[in-house]
N, C-alpha and C positions, 0 to 999 in steps of 0.2 A: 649347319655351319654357314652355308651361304643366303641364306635367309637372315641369321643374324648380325653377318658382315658384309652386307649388300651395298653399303655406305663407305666400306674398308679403301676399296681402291680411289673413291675422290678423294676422302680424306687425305691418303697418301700422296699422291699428285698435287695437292695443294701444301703440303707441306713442303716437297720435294720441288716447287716453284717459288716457295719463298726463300731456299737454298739457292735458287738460282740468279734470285735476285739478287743475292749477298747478304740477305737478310740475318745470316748465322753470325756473323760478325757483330750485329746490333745483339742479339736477342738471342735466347739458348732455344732451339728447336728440338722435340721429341726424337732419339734415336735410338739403337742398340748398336752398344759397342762391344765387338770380344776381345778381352784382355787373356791373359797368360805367357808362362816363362817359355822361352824358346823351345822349339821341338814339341810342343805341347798337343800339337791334331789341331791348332786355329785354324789355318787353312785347307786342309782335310774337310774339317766339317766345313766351312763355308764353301766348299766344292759340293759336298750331299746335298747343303740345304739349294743350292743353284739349280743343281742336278748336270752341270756340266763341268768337264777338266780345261781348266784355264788358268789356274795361279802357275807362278812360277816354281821351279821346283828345284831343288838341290840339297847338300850339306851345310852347315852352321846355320847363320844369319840367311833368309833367301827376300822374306820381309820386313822391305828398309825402308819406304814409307808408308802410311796410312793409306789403304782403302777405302773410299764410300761407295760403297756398294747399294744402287737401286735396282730391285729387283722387280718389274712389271708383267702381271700374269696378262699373256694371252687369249682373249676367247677363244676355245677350239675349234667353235661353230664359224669362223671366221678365216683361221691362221691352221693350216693343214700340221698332223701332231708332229712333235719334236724339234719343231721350227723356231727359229731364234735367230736374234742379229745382238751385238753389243754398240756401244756409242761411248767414245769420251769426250768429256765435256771440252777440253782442250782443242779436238777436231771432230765438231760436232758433224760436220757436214760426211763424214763417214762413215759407212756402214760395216761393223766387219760383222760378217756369215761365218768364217772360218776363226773359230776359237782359240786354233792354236795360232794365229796372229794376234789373236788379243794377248798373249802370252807375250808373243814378242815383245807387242808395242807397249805393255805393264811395265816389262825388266828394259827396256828403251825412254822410255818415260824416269824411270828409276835411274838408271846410270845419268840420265841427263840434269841430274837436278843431284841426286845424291853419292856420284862418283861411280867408276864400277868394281872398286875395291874395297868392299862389304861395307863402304859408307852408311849411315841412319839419319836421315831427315825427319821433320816433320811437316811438310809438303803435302799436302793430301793428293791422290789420284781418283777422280771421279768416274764414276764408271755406270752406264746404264744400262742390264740386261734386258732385252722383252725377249718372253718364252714362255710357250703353253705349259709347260711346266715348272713355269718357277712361280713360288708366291710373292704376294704382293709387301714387301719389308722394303724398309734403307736401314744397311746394317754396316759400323766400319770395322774393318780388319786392321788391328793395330801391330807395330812390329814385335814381337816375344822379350820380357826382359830377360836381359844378358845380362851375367855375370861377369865375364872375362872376357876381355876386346882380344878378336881374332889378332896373330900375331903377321904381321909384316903389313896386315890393311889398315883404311884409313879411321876405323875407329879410335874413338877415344878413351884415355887410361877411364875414364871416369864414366864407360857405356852403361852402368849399372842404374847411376843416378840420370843420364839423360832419360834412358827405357823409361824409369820409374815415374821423369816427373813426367812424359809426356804420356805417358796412361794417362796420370790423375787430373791432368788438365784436360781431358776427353770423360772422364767418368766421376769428376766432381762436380758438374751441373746437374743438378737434382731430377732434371727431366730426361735424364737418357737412362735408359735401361741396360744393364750391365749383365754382359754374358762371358760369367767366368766358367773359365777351360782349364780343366785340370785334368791329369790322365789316373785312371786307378793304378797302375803301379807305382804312384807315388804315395808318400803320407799325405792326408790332407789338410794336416795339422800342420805343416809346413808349406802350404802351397802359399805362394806368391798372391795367386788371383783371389785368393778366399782372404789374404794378410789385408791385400788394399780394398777388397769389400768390406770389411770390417770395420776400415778406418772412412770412410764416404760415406758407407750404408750399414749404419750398425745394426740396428733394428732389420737389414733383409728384404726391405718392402719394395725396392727397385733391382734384386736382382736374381738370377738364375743359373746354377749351378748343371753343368753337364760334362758328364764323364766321358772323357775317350778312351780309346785302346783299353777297352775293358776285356777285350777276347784274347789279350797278351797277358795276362794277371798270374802269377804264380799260383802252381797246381796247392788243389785245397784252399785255396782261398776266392774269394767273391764281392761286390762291391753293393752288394743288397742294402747293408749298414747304410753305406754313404748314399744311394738314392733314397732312402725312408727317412732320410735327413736327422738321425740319430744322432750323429756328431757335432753337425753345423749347421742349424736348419736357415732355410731361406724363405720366405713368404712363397717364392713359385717352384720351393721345392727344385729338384737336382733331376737331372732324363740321361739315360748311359746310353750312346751309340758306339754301332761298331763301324767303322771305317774301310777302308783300302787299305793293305798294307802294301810294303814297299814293294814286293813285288808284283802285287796286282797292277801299282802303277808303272812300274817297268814292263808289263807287259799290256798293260792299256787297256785292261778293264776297263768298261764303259760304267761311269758311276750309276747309272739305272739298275744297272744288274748287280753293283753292288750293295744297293738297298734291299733288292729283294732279298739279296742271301743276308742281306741285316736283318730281315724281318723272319726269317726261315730259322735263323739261328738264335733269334731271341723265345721264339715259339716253342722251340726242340730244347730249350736250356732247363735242366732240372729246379735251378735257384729261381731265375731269370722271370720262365713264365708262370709262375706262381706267386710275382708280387701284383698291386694293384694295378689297375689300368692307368697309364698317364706316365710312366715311367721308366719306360723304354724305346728306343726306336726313332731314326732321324725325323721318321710323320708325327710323330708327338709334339715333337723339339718344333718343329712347322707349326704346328698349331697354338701351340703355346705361345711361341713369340708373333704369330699373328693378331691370338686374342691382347696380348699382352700391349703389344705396341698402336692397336687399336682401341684399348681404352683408353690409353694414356695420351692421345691423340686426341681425340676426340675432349678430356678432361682439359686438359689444356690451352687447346682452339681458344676460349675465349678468354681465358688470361693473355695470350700472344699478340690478339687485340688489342687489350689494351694499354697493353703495352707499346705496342706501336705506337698508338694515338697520343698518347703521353710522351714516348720520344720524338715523335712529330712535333707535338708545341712547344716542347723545348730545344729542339734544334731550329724553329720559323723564330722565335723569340731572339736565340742568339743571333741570328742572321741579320734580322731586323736593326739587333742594335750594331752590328757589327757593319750595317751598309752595304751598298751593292758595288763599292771598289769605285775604285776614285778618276773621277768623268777626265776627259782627256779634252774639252773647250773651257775655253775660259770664262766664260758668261755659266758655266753648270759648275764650273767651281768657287765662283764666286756664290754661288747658291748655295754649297756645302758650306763653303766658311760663315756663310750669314745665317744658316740655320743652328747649326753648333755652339757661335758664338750669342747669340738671341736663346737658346736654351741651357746656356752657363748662365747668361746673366740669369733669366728669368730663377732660376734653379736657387741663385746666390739670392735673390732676393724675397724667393718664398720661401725658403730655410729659416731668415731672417725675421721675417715676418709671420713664420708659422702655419702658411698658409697651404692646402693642399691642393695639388695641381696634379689630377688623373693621366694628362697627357708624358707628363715627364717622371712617369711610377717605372720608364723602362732601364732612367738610368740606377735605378734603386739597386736595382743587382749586383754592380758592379761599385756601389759607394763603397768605401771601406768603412767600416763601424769604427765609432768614436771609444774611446777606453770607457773602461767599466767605474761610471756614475760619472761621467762626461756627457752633460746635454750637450746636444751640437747646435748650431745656429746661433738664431735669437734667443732660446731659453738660457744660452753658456753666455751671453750679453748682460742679459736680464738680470742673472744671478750676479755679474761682477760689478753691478751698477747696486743691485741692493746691499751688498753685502760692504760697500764704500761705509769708510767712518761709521760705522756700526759698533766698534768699540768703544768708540765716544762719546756714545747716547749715556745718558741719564749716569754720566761719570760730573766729578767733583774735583775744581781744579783748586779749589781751595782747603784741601783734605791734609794736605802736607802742609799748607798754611798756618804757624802758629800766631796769637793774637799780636807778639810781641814785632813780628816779622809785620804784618802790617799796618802797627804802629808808627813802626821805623821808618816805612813808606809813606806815612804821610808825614812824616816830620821833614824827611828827607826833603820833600818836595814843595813846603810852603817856602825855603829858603829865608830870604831876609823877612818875608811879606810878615805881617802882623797875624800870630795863630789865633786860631779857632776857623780859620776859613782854608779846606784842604781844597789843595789844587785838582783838576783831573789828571793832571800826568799820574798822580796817583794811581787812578784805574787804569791807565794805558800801560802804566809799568806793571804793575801786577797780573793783569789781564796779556801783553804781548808775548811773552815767552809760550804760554798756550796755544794762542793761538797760530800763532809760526808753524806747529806740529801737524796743521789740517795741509802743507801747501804737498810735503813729500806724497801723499796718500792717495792727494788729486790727478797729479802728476803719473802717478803710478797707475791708477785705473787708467786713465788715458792709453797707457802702453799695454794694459790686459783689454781691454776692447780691442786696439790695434791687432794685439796677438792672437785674438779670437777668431777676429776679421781671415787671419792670415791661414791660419789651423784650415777654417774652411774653406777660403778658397782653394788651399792644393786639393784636400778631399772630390771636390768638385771638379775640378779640372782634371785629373785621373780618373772619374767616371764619365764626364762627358766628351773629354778627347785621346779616350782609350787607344782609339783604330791610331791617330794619329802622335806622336811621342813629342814631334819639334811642335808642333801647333800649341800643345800641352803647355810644354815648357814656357814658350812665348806667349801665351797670355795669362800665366800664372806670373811670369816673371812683370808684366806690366801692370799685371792687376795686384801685385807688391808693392809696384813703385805708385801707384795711385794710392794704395792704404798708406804709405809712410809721409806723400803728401799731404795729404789728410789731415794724417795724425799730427804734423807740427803745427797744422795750421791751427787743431781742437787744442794743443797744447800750451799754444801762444793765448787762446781766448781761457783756457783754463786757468791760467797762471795770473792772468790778469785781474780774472774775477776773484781767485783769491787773492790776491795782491787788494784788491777793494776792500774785501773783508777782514785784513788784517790790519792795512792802511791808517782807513776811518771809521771809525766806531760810531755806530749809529743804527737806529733801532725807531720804527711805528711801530714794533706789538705793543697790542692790546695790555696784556698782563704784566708785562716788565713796567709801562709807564700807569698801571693803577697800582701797583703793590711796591714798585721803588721810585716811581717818579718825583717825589716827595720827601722833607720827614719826618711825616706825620706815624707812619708803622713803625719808628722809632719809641714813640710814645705813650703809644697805646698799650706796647707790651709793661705792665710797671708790676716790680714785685712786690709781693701781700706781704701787709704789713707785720711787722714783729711782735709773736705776744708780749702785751708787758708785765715784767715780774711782778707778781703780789709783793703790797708792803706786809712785812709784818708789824708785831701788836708790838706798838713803843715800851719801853719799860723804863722805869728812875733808873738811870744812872749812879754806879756809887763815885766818890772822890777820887778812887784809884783805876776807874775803868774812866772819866772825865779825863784824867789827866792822861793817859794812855790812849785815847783819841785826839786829842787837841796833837799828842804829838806827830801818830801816827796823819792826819790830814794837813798836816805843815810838810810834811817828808813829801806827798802824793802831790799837795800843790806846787811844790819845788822841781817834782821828776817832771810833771805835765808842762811847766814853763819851759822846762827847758828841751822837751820832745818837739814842741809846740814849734821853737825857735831854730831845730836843727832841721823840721820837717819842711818849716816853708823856706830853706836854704836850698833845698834838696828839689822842692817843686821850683823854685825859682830856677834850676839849674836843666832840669829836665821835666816837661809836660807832658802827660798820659792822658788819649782819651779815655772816655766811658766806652766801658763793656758793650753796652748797645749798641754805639756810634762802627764799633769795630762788627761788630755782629752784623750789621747792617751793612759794610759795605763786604763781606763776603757774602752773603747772600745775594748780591748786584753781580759781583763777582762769576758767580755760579750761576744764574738767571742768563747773564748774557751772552756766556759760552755759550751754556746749552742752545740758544736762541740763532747764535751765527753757525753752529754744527747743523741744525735744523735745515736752514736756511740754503748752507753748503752742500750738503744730500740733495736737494732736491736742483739747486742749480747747474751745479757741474757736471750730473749726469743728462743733465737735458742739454748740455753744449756737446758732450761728446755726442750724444744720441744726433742733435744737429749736424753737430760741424764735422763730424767722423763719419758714421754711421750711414745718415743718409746723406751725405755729399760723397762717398763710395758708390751707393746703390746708382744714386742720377748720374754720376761720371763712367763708371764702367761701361756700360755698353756701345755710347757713344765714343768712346777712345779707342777700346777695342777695335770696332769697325773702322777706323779713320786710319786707325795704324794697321790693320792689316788687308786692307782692301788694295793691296799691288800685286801686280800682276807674276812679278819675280820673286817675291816674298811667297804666293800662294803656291807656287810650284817644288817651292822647298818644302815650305808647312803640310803640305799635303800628301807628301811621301810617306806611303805606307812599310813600317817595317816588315822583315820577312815573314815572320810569326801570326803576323794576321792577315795575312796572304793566303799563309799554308792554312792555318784554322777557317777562313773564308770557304777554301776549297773542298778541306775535308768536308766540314758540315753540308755543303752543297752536292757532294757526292752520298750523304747519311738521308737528306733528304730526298733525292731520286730513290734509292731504295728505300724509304719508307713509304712514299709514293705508291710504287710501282708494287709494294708487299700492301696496301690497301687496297689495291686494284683489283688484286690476286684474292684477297678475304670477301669484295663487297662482290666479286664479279657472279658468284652462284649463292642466290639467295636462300637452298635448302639448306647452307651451313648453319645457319642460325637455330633451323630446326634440329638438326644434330646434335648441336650442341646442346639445345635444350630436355633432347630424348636422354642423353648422357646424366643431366642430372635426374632425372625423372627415375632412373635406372637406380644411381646412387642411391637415391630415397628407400625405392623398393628392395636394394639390398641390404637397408640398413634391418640388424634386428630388433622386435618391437619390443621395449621395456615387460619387465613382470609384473607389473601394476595393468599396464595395457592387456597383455595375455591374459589376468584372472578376470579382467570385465568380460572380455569377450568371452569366457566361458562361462563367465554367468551369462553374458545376454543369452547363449546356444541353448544352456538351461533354460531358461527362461520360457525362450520360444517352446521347446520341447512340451516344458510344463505347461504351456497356453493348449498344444496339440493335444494331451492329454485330459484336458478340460475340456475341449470341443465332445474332444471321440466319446467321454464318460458323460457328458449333458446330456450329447444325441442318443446313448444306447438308455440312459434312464428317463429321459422325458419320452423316446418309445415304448418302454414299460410301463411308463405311469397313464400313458393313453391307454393302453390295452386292461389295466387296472380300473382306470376312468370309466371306462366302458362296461367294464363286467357289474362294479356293483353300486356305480353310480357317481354322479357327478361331486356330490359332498366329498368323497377321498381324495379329489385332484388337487387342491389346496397341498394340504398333508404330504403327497406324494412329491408335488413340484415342489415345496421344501427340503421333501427329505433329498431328493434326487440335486434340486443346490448343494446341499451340503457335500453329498457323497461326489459331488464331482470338483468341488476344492478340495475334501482330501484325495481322491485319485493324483487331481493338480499339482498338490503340495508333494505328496508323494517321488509323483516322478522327476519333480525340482529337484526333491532332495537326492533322489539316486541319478541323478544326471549332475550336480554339482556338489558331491560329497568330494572331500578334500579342501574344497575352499572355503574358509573362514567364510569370504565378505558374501559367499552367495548362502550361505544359511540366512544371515542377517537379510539380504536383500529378499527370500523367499518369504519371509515373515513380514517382511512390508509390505511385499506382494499381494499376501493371501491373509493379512492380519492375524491373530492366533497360531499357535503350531497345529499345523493341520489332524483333523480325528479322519480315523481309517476306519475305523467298523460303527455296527449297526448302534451300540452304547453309546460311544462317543455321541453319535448324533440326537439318540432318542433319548438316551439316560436308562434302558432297557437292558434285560439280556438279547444277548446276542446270538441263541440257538431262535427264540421266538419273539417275532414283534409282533405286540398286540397294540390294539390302536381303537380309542373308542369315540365312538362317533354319535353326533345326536342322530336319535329315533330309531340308530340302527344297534343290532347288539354288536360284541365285540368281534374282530376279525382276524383270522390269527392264517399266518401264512407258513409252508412251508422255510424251514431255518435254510437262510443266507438264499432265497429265492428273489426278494428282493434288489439285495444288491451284489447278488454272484459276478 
């Protein structure tokens, strides 16, 4: 055991210094905690495993807050035997020798923090033993859940659920190991400690189960069941001690000698010592939670690492952006405000521009996110500049236009003048209603740019003058009034330029003046001509169809005169153009919308883009600094509220102890090597697949069969010289054949009886040794097997005693 735990005591020392540091606050550190209901032997046994009397003692409630208890063994070769001192962390500088003052100063400690009227804190009392007799553990003693708050003390109606929670806020971090206390004359099917192991640690794999007062157990019965873990098993399995009883401790039994008669009485027990080794006895319980909390220790080390390092860079990050508190010269504050205010601008204006800026990625942290499918910046710019009159693209303003309605319009408008010559008020009239609709549109992007502008600057002024609230305020609220300057200015030169394009009508493109400048495309379009009806074949006339035409073309010449004479009353009163003529000017009509929509797009976003957008960017930083570079103004602006004071502080106290616990990990360079023994261990205890196991019994085979082909070569290549020799050199051929063969079957042989069972090592023996291997003297010669005869040139034939050769 101390070969294998030879590393146990730095370990613990190192972890027991990063407690010191405060480090437990940050980070869950490796412990054992014992839980159980009041009265339960907690204290009792953390008396055996000490090997000294020092808790406090009495009736009901006696522990009312948490113990951590460090226990540091001794060398003996050093510290003469039975020698001990305690230390609390609260008055370090103290030694006590006399145990029964630690008593005192436990229940002195206790009253002063959790009243002396059966109060229950959660407070912890830290406590250090060194004794040549105690093992090397940190284990806390928790107070017993209670059911029912002592009457007339200061407990509360509701003792049940504090007990409860403040267990489980000590034994729900995954890394402490849990030492539940339960007595065998209870059920343990009702035990408390076993109910909240169940709920923390289902599976069992963190904790340990130990029986007390198992020597008080009702006659006939015994708690064998519950150590063979029968009922409720636990990965480290359940160990029964017997303790002090009450009157041992009324009369002051020395706990020493009360192990021995623990170990005398578990020895002499008829049930007791006839279970396995491991499951009885407070030296068990020792052991176990040694090995126990020294794997788990040492597992751990390098998770706690990196842990640290990781809350390291994010506690130096927040610090960073949170500043080092706000300078008290005027010339160092004028420096805050110029840096802050020089990296809003910068910020504002590579947002805008898209651009990315590595130095100012610290205030990204703290931006608020834009809503969900809200680009921020210049992309939310960009998108409300393309998305201008975009319903107006390739629409038709003369779709509602019937032919009759722009007829009207030109009649309307030649007035007195002499027709056939249409005026252009014509197209102004037709044409202006339209385009009046493009000024609302314009006017409105203008105030969505503005409000874009405005969205991000608060965004930005809340990440970059977080530390500061008034400063915040005060240059959001001026970097406002600069955007709504702006914006009347881009609104005044918006308005105008459409005010141009509704105004006067006028137009260089290319395609409006070759396809309607003219009108010649009036005439080109003509439609194809009419077929003409075939005559038919004349035929005579009779007298009575003669005179029945003459009539009927006197009636038709009569109707036509007088159509003739009502229709040019009708044209005299009212003039129609041609279909064409009208065709043609709604096509001008639609060309030239289209053409100033065009035109509009691309113009009005380039004056916001101007006169908005970038006369913001160039103005802000220079206003900024001008308006806030006073001296009276900077001492308001720069008042820190309380909240970032207090987070200033905390984190700068998180960072000393993260610190000062890296100090603690880097300062003994064999931790690394520990750590890395620990996995190495892992590995080896892992077990190796069944795939894995059958190779390796083949390879074992294998070998063996290789050993058995040696031994069987050597004993027939010795006989086949002794053969060689007797009747001549011609048999050595023959023999050192035969003597191959006979020793791949011995070979193959003992593969086979060294890897029978396994499938893949038959198969692997026959690639080995190719063929299934032949065992006798047939097999190889094709002969009987009582005599091999073997005929040889010049000599006659030679016949050998049966099975002499390959006996």
């Amino acid at each position: 055991m101390a070969g294998i735990y030879e590393n146990f005591r730095q370990l613990i020392t190192v972890i027991d210094e990063l407690r010191d540091v405060g480090l437990q606050k940050l980070i869950s550190l490796p412990r054992i905690v014992a839980i159980g209901t009041q009265s339960s032997g907690k204290s009792s046994l953390v008396e055996s495993i000490v090997g000294r009397d020092f808790l406090p003692r009495g009736g009901g409630v006696v522990t009312r807050r948490p113990l951590e208890l460090r226990l540091v063994h001794l060398n003996s070769q050093e510290y003469k035997e039975d020698y001990a001192w305690a230390v609390f962390d609260k008055i370090s500088d103290k030694k006590f020798t006399n145990f029964e003052e630690v008593r005192q100063e436990i229940e002195r400690q206790t009253d002063e923090v959790a009243g002396s009227n059966k109060g229950i804190c959660d407070d912890p009392i830290v406590l250090t033993i060194y004794a040549t007799d105690a093992p090397d553990l940190t284990m806390v003693d928790l107070p017993g859940i209670t059911r029912v708050p002592v009457k007339g003390s200061d407990q509360r109606e509701d003792i049940e659920t504090l007990t409860r929670d403040m267990t489980r806020r000590y034994i729900d971090d995954p890394r402490t190991v849990i030492l539940a206390v339960l007595p065998a004359n209870q059920d343990v099917s009702v035990s408390d400690a076993l109910q909240l192991v169940r709920l923390v640690d289902p599976a069992g794999i963190r904790s340990i189960g130990v029986v007390t007062k198992i020597d008080i157990m009702d006659q006939g019965t015994d708690a064998s069941q519950i150590l063979r873990g029968e009922d409720i098993p636990l990965k480290h399995g359940y160990v029964g001690v017997k303790m002090r009883s009450q009157q041992d401790i009324i009369d002051k039994k020395p706990v020493k000698k009360a192990l021995s008669e623990e170990k005398d009485w578990f020895d002499n027990h008829r049930i007791y010592n006839k279970l396995p080794p491991g499951m009885v006895g407070t030296k068990t319980l020792i052991d176990k939670l040694t090995a126990i909390l020294f794997r788990n220790v040492r597992r751990v080390l390098p998770e706690i690492k990196k842990e640290i390092n990781e809350k390291r860079r994010s506690v130096q990050d927040r610090l960073e952006e949170l500043g080092e508190g706000v300078p008290l010269e005027d010339n160092e504050r004028v420096q805050v405000m110029w840096t802050m205010v020089t990296d809003y601008c910068d910020m504002f204006k590579n947002t805008i521009r898209g651009k990315y800026d590595r130095k100012l990625q610290r205030y990204m942290v703290n931006l608020p996110a834009a809503g969900p499918g809200q680009p921020p910046g210049g992309a939310k710019v960009r998108g409300i500049m393309n998305d201008f009159l975009v319903d107006y693209m390739e629409a038709s303003i003369t779709a509602e236009m019937s032919d009759d309605d722009i007829d009207r319009a030109i009649r309307v408008h030649e007035g007195d003048s002499l027709p056939g010559f249409p005026s252009p008020d014509t197209f102004e009239f037709l044409a202006l209603p339209h385009l009046q609709k493009i000024s609302i549109p314009a006017v409105e992007c203008v105030h969505n740019v503005a409000s874009a502008l405005d969205v991000l600057a608060q965004r930005l002024a809340h990440a970059v003058f977080r530390r500061f609230p008034k400063m915040a305020e005060a240059c959001l609220g001026m970097t406002q009034n600069i955007i709504q300057q702006e914006k009347d200015n881009a609104r005044i030169i918006v308005e105008q330029q459409v005010a141009c394009y509704i105004g006067y009508l006028f137009t260089n493109d290319p395609s409006y003046l070759t396809e309607h400048g003219s009108m010649e495309p009036m005439y080109t379009q003509k439609a194809p001509p009419s077929p003409q009806p075939t005559e038919e074949e004349k035929k005579d006339p009779s007298a009575v169809e003669k005179a029945f035409n003459g009539a009927r073309e006197g009636a038709s010449a009569l109707a036509h005169n007088t159509r003739n004479l009502f229709k040019s009353e009708q044209q005299r009163k009212q003039q129609r153009y041609s279909g064409p003529f009208v065709t043609e000017i709604r096509k001008r009509l639609d060309a030239y919308f289209n053409i100033t929509v065009r035109n509009v797009r691309d113009s009005v976003p380039k004056a916001i883009g101007f006169y908005l957008v970038r006369a913001v960017q160039e103005k802000l930083q220079f206003e900024l600094l001008n308006a806030l570079n006073k001296k009276d103004m900077l001492a308001e602006l720069l008042g820190e509220p309380a909240h970032i004071m207090e987070e200033r502080k905390t984190l700068s106290n998180q960072l000393q102890v993260l610190q000062k616990a890296t100090a603690v990990l880097t300062r003994d360079p064999t931790l690394a090597a520990i750590a890395m023994e620990a996995e190495d261990d892992e590995i080896e205890q892992r077990p190796p697949p069944p795939a894995q196991k059958s190779q390796n019994s083949i390879s074992t085979a294998a070998k063996s069969g290789m050993q058995h082909m040696k031994a069987a070569a050597g004993q027939l290549g010795s006989e086949a010289r002794n053969i060689s020799s007797s009747i001549g050199n011609a048999v050595s051929p023959v023999v050192a054949s035969a003597a191959s063969s006979a020793a791949t079957s011995a070979a193959s042989a003992a593969v086979r009886s060294q890897v029978s069972g396994y499938p893949q090592a038959t198969a692997a023996s026959k690639d080995l040794f190719g063929a299934p291997a032949k065992s006798t003297a047939s097999d190889l010669f094709g002969e009987s097997s009582t005599t091999t005869s073997t005929r040889m040139p010049n000599k006659g034939p030679l016949t050998s005693k049966p099975g002499s050769l390959f006996e």
